[in-house]
N, C-alpha and C positions, 0 to 999 in steps of 0.2 A: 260447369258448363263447357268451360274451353276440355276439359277431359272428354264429356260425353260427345262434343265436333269431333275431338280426333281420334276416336274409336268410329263414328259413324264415319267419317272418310275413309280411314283406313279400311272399314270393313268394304264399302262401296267401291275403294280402289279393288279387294280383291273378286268382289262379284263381277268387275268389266272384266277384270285380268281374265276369270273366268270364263263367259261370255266371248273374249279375243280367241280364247284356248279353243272352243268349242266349233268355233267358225273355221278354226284351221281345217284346211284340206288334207287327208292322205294320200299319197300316191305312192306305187311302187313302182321299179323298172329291174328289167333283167341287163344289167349293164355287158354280161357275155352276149346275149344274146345280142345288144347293141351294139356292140363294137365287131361282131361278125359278120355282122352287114353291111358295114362300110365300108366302102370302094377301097379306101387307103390301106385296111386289112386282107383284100386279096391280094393287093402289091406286095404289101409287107412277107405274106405267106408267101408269093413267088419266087424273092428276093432271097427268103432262108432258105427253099429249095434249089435254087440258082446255087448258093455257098454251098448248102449239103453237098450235091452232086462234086462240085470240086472239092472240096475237102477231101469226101471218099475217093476219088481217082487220085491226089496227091497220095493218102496214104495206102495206096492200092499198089501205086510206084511206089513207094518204101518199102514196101511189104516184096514185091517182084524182086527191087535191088537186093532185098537181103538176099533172099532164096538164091540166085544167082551168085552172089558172093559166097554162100554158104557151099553150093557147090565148087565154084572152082578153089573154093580152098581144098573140100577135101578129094578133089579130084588132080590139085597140084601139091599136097600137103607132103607127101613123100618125098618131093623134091625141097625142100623147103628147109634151110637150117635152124634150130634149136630155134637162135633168138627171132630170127623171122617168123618162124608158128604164132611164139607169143605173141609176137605185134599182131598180128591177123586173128586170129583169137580172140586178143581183147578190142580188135577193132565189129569183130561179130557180135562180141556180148554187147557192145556197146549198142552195134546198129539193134537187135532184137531187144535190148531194154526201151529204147525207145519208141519202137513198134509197141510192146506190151502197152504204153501208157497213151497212144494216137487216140483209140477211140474213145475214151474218157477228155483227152484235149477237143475231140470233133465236137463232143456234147457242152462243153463250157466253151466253146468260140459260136456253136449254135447259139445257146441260150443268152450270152451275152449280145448276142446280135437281133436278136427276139426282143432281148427287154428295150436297147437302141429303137429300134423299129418300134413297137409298143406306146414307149412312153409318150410320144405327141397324139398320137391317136385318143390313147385312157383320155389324154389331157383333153383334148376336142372332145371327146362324150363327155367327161365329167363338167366341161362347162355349157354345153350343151341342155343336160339336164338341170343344171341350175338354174339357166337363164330359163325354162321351161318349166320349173319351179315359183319363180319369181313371176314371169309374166300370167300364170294363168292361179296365183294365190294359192301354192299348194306351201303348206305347214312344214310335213314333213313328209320325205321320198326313202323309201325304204327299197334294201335290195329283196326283187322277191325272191329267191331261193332262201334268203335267210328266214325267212316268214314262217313259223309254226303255227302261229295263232296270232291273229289283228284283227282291230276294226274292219270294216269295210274302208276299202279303197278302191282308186282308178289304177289303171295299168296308164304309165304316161310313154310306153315306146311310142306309139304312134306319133302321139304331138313332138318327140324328140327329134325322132326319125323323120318325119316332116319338116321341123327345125333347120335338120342338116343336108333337107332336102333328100333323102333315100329313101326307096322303095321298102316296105315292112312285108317279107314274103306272106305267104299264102300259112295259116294256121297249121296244116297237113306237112308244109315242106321245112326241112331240117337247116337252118343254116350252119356254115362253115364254122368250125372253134377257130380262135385265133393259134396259130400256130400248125396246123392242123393240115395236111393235103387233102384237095376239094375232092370228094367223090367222083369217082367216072359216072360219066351221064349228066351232072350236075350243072344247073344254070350258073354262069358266072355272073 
């Protein structure tokens, strides 16, 4: 008897657990698309263009002082004794090996400052979405581009974007990538 109770609870636990599974809601969200809309990711974008811009004009000056130094070397180099060439010489290899490797440092002082900038924002959506998961009973939030094949679900931008009070543009209009400079013509 006590065997056949706890086969029939056990069984009964799994048919609610069942029942609990089935009531779960799905939702998906385009987390790009959500984080492209928010106020703090046009800043963010203008911020890495503000640094782009100076970066390229510092190494625009490097690039000028070479060119300049490279002439008047070889425009004073006949003048110049033995050991003086050399110093001037390897003071040009030097300055052109370090021009060789600027625009590769542009892209990793870019991108480090990208993910800086980024990461509070990801962080504001992704709790964002959660608390938007939790208060309206959704189960599970999938990213939708990962989606080949699901259930039916709701799209939950809206109720996130609402959440963090932002406007969700128009179906037709393309928003901003993170990272990304805004189109000409485009709403800010």
């Amino acid at each position: 008897m006590k065997k056949f109770l706890s086969v029939t609870l056990f069984a009964l636990g799994l048919v609610a657990a069942g029942e609990v599974k089935a009531q779960s809601k799905i939702g998906y969200i385009s987390s790009q698309e959500l984080v492209s809309i928010m106020p703090e990711t046009r800043k963010a974008d203008s911020t890495l263009q503000d640094l782009r811009t100076v970066l390229i004009q510092s190494a625009t000056e490097k690039q000028n002082a070479f060119y300049a130094a490279f002439e008047k070397f070889n425009k004073d180099s006949a003048t110049y004794s033995a050991s003086v060439k050399s110093v001037k010489k390897n003071e040009l290899t030097k300055m052109g090996q370090e021009l060789s490797g600027e625009e590769e440092r542009i892209q990793q002082q870019l991108q480090q400052r990208q993910q800086e900038l980024l990461a509070p924002i990801n962080k504001k959506a992704y709790e964002a979405v959660q608390s938007v998961a939790k208060e309206n009973g959704y189960g599970y939030v999938f990213e939708k581009e990962a989606l080949l094949v699901a259930p039916p679900g709701d799209d939950i931008l809206p109720m996130v974007a609402k959440k963090l009070n932002i406007k969700v543009p128009a179906p037709g209009a393309a928003p901003t990538a993170p990272g990304a400079a805004p189109k000409t013509g485009a709403k800010p």
